[in-house]
N, CA, C and O atoms as a GROMACS GRO file, in nm:
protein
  392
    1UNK      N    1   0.083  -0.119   0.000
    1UNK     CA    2   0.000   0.000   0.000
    1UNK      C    3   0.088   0.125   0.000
    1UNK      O    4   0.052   0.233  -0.048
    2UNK      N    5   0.186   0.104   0.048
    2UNK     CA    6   0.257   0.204   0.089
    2UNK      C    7   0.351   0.278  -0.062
    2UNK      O    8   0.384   0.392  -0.092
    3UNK      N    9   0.367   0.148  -0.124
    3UNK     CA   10   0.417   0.155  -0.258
    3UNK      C   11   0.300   0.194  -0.387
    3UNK      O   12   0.315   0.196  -0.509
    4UNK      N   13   0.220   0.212  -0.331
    4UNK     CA   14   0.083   0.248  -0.465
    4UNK      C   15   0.099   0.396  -0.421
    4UNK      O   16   0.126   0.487  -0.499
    5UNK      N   17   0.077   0.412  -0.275
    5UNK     CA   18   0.070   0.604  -0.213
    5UNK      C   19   0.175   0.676  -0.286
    5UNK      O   20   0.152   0.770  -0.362
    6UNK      N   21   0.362   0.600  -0.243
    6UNK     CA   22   0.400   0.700  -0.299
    6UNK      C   23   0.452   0.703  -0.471
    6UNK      O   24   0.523   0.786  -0.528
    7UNK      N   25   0.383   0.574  -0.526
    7UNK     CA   26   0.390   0.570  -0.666
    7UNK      C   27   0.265   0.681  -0.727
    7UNK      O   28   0.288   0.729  -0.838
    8UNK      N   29   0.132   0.724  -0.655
    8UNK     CA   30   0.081   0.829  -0.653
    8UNK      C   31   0.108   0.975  -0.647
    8UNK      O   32   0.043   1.072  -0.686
    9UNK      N   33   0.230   0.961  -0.582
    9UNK     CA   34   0.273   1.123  -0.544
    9UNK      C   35   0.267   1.158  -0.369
    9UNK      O   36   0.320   1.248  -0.304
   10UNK      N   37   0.177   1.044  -0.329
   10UNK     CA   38   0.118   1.057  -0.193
   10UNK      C   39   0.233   1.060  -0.079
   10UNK      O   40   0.329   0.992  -0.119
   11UNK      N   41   0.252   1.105   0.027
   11UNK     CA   42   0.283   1.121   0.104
   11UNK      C   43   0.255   1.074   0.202
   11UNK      O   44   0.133   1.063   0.212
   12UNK      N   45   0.329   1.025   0.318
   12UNK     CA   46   0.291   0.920   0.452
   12UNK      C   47   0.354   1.064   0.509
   12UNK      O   48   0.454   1.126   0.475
   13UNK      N   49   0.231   1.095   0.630
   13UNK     CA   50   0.252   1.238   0.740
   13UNK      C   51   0.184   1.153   0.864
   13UNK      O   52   0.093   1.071   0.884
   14UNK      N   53   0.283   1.224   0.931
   14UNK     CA   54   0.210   1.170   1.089
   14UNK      C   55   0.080   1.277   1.101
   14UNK      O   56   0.040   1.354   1.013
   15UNK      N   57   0.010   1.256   1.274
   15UNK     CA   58  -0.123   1.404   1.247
   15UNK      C   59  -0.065   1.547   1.192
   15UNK      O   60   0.022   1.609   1.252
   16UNK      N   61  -0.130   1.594   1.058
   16UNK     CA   62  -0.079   1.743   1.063
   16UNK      C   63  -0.257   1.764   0.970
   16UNK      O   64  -0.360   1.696   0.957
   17UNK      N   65  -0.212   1.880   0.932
   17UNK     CA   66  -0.304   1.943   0.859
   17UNK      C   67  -0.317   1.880   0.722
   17UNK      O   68  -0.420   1.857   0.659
   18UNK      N   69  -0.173   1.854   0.684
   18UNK     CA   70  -0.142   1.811   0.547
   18UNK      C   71  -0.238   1.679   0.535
   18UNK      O   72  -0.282   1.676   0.420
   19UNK      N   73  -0.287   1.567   0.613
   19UNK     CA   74  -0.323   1.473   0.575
   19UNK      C   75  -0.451   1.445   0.514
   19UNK      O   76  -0.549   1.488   0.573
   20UNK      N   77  -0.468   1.383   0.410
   20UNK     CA   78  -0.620   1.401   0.353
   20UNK      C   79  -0.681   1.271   0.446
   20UNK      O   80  -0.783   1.313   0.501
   21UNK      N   81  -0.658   1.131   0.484
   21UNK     CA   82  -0.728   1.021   0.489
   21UNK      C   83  -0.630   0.964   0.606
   21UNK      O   84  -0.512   0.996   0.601
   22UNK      N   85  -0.668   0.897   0.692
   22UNK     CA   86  -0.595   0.816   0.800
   22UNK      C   87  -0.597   0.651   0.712
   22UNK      O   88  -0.706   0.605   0.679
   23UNK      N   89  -0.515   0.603   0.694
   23UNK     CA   90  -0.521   0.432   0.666
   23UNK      C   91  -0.526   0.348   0.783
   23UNK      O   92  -0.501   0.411   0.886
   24UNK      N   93  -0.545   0.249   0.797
   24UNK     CA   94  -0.535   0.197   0.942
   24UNK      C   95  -0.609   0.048   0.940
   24UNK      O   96  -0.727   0.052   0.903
   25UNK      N   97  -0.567  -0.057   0.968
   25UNK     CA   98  -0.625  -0.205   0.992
   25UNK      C   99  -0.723  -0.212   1.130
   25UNK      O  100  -0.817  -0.287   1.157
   26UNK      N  101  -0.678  -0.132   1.186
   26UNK     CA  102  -0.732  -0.122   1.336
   26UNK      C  103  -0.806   0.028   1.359
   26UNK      O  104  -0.744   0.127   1.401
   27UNK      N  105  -0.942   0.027   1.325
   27UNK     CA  106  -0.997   0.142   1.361
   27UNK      C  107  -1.039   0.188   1.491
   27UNK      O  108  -1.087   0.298   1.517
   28UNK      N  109  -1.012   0.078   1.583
   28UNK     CA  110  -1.028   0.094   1.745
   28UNK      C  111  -0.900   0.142   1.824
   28UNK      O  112  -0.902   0.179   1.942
   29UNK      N  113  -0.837   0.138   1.778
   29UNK     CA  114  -0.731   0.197   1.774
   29UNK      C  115  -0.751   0.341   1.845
   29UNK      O  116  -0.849   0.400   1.799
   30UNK      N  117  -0.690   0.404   1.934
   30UNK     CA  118  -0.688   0.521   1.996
   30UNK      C  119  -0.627   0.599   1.979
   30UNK      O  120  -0.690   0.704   1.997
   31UNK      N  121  -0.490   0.623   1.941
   31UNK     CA  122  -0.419   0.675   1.804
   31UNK      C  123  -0.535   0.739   1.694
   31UNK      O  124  -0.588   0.850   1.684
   32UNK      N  125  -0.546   0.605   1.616
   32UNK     CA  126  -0.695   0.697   1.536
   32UNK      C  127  -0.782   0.712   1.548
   32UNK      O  128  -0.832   0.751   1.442
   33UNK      N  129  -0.889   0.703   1.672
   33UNK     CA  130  -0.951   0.782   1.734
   33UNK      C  131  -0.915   0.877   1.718
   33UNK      O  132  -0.965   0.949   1.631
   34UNK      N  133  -0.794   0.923   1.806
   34UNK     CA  134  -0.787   1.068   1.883
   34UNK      C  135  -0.762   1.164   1.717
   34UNK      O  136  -0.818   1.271   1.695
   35UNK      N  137  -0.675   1.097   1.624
   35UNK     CA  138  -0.642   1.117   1.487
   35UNK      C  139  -0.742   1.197   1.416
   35UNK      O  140  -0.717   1.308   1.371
   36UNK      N  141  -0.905   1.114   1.402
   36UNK     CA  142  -1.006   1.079   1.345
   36UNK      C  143  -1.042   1.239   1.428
   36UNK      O  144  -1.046   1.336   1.352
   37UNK      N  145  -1.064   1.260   1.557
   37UNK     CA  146  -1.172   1.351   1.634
   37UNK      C  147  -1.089   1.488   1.585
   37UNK      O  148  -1.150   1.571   1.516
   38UNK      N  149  -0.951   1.510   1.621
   38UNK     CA  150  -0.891   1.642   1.627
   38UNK      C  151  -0.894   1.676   1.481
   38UNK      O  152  -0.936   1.791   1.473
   39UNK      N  153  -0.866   1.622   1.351
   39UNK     CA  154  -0.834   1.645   1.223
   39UNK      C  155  -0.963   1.589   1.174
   39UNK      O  156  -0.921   1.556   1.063
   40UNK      N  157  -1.081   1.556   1.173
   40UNK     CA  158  -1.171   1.534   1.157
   40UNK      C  159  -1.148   1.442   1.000
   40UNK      O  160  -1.212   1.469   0.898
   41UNK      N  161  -1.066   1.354   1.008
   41UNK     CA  162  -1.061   1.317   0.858
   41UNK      C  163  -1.112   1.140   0.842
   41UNK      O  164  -1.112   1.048   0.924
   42UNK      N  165  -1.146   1.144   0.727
   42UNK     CA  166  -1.165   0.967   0.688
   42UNK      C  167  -1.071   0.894   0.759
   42UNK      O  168  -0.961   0.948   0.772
   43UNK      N  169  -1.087   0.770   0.815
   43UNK     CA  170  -1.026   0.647   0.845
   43UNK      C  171  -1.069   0.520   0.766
   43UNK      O  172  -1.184   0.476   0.766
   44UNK      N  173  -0.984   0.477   0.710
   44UNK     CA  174  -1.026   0.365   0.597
   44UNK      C  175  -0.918   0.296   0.574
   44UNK      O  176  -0.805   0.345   0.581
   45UNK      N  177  -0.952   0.138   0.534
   45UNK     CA  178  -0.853   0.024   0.543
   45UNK      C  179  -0.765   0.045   0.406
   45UNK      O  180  -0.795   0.107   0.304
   46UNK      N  181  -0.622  -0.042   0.447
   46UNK     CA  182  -0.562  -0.028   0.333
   46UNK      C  183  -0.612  -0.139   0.191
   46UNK      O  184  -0.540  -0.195   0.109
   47UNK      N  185  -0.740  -0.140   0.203
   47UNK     CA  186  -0.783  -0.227   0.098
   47UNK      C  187  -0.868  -0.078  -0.041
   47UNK      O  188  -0.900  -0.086  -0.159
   48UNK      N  189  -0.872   0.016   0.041
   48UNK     CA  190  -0.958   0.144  -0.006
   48UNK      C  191  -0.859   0.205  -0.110
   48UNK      O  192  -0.889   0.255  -0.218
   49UNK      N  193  -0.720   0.189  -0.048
   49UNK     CA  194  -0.616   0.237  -0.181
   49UNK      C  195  -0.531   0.192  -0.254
   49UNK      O  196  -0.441   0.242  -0.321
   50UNK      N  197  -0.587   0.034  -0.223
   50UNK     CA  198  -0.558  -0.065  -0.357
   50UNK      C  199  -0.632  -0.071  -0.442
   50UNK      O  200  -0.595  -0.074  -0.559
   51UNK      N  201  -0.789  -0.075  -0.396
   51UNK     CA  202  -0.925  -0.083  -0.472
   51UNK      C  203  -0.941   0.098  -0.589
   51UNK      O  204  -0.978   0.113  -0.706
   52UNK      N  205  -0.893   0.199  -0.482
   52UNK     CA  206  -0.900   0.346  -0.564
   52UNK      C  207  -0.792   0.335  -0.674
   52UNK      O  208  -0.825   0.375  -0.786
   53UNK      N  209  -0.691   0.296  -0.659
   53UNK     CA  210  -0.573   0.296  -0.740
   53UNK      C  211  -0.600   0.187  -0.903
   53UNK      O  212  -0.543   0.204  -1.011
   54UNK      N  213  -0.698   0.085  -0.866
   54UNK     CA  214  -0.750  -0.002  -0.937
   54UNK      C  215  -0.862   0.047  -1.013
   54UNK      O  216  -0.909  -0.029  -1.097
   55UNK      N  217  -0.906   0.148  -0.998
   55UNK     CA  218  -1.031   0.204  -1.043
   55UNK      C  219  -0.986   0.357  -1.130
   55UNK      O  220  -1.041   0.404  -1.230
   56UNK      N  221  -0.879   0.406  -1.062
   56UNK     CA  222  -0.860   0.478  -1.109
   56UNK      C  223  -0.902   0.647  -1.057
   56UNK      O  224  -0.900   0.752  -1.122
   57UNK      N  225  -0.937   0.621  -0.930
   57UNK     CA  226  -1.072   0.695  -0.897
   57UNK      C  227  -1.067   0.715  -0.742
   57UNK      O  228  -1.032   0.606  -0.697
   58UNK      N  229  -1.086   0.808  -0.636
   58UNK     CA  230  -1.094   0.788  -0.488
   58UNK      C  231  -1.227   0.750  -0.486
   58UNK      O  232  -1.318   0.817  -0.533
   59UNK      N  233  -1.242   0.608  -0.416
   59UNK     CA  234  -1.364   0.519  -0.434
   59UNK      C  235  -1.417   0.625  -0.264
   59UNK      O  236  -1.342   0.694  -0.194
   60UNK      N  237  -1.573   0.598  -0.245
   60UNK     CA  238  -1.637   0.640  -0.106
   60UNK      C  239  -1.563   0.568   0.009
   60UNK      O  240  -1.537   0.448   0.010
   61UNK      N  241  -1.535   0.648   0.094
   61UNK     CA  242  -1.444   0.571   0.237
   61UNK      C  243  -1.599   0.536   0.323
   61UNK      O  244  -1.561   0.532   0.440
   62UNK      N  245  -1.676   0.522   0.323
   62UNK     CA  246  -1.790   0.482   0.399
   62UNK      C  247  -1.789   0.357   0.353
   62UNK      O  248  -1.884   0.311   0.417
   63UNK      N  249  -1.748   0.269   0.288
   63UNK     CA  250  -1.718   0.130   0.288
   63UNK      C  251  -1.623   0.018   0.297
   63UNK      O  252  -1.622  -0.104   0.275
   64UNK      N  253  -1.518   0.139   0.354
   64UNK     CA  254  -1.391   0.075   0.397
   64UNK      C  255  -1.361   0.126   0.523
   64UNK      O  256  -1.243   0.155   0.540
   65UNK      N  257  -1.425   0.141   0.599
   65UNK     CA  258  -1.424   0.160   0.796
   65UNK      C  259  -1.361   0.040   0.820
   65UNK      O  260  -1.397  -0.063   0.762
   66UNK      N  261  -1.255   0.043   0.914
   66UNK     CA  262  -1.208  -0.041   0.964
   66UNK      C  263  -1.222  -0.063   1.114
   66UNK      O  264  -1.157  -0.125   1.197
   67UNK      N  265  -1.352   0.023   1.117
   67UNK     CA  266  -1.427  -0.022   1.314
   67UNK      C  267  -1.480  -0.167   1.342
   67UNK      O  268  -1.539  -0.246   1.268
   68UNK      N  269  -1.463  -0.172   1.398
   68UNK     CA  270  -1.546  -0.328   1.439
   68UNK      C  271  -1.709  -0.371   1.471
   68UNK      O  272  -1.769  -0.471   1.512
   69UNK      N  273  -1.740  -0.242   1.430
   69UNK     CA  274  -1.894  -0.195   1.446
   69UNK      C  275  -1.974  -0.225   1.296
   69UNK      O  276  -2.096  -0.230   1.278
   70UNK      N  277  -1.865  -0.244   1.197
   70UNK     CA  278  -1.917  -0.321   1.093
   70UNK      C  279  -1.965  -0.458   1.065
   70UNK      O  280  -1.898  -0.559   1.087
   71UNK      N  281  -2.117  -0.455   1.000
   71UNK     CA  282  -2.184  -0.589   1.025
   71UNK      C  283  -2.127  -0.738   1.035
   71UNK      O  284  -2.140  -0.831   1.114
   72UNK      N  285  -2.020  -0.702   0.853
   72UNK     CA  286  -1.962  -0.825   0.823
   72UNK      C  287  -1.788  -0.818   0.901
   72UNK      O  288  -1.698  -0.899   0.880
   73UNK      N  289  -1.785  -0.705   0.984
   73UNK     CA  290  -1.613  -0.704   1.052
   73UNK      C  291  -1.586  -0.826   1.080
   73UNK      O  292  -1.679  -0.895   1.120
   74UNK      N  293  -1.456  -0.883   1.067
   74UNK     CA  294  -1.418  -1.000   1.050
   74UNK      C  295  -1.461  -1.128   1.006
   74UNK      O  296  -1.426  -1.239   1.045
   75UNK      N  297  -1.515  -1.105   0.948
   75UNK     CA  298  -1.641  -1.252   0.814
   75UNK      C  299  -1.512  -1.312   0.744
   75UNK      O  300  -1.419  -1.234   0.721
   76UNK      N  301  -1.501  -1.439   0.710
   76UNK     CA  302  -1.438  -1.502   0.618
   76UNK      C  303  -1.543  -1.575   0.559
   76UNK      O  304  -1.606  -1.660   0.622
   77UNK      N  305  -1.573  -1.538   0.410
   77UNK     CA  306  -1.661  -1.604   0.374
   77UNK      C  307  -1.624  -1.717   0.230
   77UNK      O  308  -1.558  -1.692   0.129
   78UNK      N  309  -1.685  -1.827   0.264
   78UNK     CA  310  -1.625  -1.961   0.122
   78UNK      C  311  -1.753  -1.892   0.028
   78UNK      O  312  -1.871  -1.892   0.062
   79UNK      N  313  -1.693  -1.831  -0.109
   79UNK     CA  314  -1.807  -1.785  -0.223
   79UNK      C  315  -1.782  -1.923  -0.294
   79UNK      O  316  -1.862  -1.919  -0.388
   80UNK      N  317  -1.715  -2.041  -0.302
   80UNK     CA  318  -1.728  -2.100  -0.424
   80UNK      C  319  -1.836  -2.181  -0.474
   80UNK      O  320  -1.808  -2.240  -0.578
   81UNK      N  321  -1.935  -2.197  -0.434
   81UNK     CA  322  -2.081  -2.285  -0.501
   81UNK      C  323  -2.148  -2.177  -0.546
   81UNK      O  324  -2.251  -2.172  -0.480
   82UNK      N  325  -2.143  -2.089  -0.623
   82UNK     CA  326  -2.245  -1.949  -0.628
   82UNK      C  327  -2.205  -1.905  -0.704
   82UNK      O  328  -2.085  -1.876  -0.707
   83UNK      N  329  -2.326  -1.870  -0.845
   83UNK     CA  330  -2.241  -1.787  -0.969
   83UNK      C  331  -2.157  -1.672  -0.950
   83UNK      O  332  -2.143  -1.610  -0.845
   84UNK      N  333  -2.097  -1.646  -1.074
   84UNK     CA  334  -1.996  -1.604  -1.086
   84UNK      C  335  -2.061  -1.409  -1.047
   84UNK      O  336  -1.993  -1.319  -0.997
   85UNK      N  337  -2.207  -1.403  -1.094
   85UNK     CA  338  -2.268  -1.279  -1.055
   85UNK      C  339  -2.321  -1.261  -0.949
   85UNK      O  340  -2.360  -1.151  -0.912
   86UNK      N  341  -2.334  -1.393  -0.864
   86UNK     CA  342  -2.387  -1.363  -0.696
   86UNK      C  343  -2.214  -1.348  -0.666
   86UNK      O  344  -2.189  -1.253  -0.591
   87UNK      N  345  -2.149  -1.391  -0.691
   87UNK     CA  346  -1.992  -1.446  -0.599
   87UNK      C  347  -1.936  -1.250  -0.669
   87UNK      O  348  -1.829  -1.209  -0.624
   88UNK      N  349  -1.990  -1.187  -0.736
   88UNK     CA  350  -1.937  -1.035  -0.747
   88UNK      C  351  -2.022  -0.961  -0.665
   88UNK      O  352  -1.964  -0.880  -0.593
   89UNK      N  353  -2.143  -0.967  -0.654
   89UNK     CA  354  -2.249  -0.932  -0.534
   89UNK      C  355  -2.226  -0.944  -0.416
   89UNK      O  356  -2.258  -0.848  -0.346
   90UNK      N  357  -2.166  -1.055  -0.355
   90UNK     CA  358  -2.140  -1.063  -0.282
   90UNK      C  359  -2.006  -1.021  -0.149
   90UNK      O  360  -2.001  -1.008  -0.026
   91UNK      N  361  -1.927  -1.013  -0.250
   91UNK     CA  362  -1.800  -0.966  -0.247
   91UNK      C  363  -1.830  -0.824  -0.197
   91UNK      O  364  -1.816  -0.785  -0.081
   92UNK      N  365  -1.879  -0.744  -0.316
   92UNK     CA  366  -1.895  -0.623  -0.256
   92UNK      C  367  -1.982  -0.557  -0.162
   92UNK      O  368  -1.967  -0.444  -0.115
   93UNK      N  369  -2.098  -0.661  -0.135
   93UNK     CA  370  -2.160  -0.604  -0.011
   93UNK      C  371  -2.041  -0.660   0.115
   93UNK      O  372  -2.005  -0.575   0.197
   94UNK      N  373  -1.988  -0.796   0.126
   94UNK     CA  374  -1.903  -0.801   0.238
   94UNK      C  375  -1.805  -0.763   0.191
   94UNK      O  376  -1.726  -0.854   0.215
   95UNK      N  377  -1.733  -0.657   0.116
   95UNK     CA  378  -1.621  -0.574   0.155
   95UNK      C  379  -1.684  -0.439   0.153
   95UNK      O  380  -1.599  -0.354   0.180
   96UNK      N  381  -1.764  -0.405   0.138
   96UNK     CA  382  -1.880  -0.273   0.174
   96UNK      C  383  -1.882  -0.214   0.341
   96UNK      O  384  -1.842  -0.117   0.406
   97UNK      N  385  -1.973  -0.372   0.364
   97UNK     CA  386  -2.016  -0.347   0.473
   97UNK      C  387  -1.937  -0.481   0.586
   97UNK      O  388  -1.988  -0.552   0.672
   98UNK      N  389  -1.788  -0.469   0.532
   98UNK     CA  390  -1.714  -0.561   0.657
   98UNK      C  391  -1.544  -0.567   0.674
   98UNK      O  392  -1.493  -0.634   0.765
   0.00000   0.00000   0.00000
């Protein structure tokens, strides 16, 4: 991830002003809490700027929360008996909403 940011131009900043988005695996985390409240900015997994970088595009961070307050947070799910258009449906509601 770190290699897509600064193949972007992007920059890794500790808290400043400069930062547009917090990355983070651990959104319970108190660090980004405190991160999240003072700089009021997005917190979103590093799956949000593999997926944006893939698209081409800054995808919505409201589906890459990395709180644990998400429905599907920690789901491992087996898609393989299920077409190939439920098994894309699916995917993206549990990486949406997990």
């Amino acid at each position: 991830v770190i290699q897509l940011l600064k193949a972007g131009k992007a920059k890794e900043v500790s808290y400043n002003a400069l930062a547009s988005h917090i990355i983070s695996e651990d959104g319970d985390n108190p660090e980004v809490g405190e991160a999240r409240e003072v700089f009021d900015l997005p917190v979103v997994k590093p799956s949000w700027v593999i997926l944006s970088v893939q698209c081409g595009a800054l995808l919505p961070v409201n589906g890459f929360s990395p709180e644990s307050c998400q429905i599907f947070f920690g789901i491992t799910a087996c898609l393989s008996q299920v077409s190939s258009d439920d098994r894309s449906a699916l995917w993206a509601l549990l990486t949406f909403y997990g």
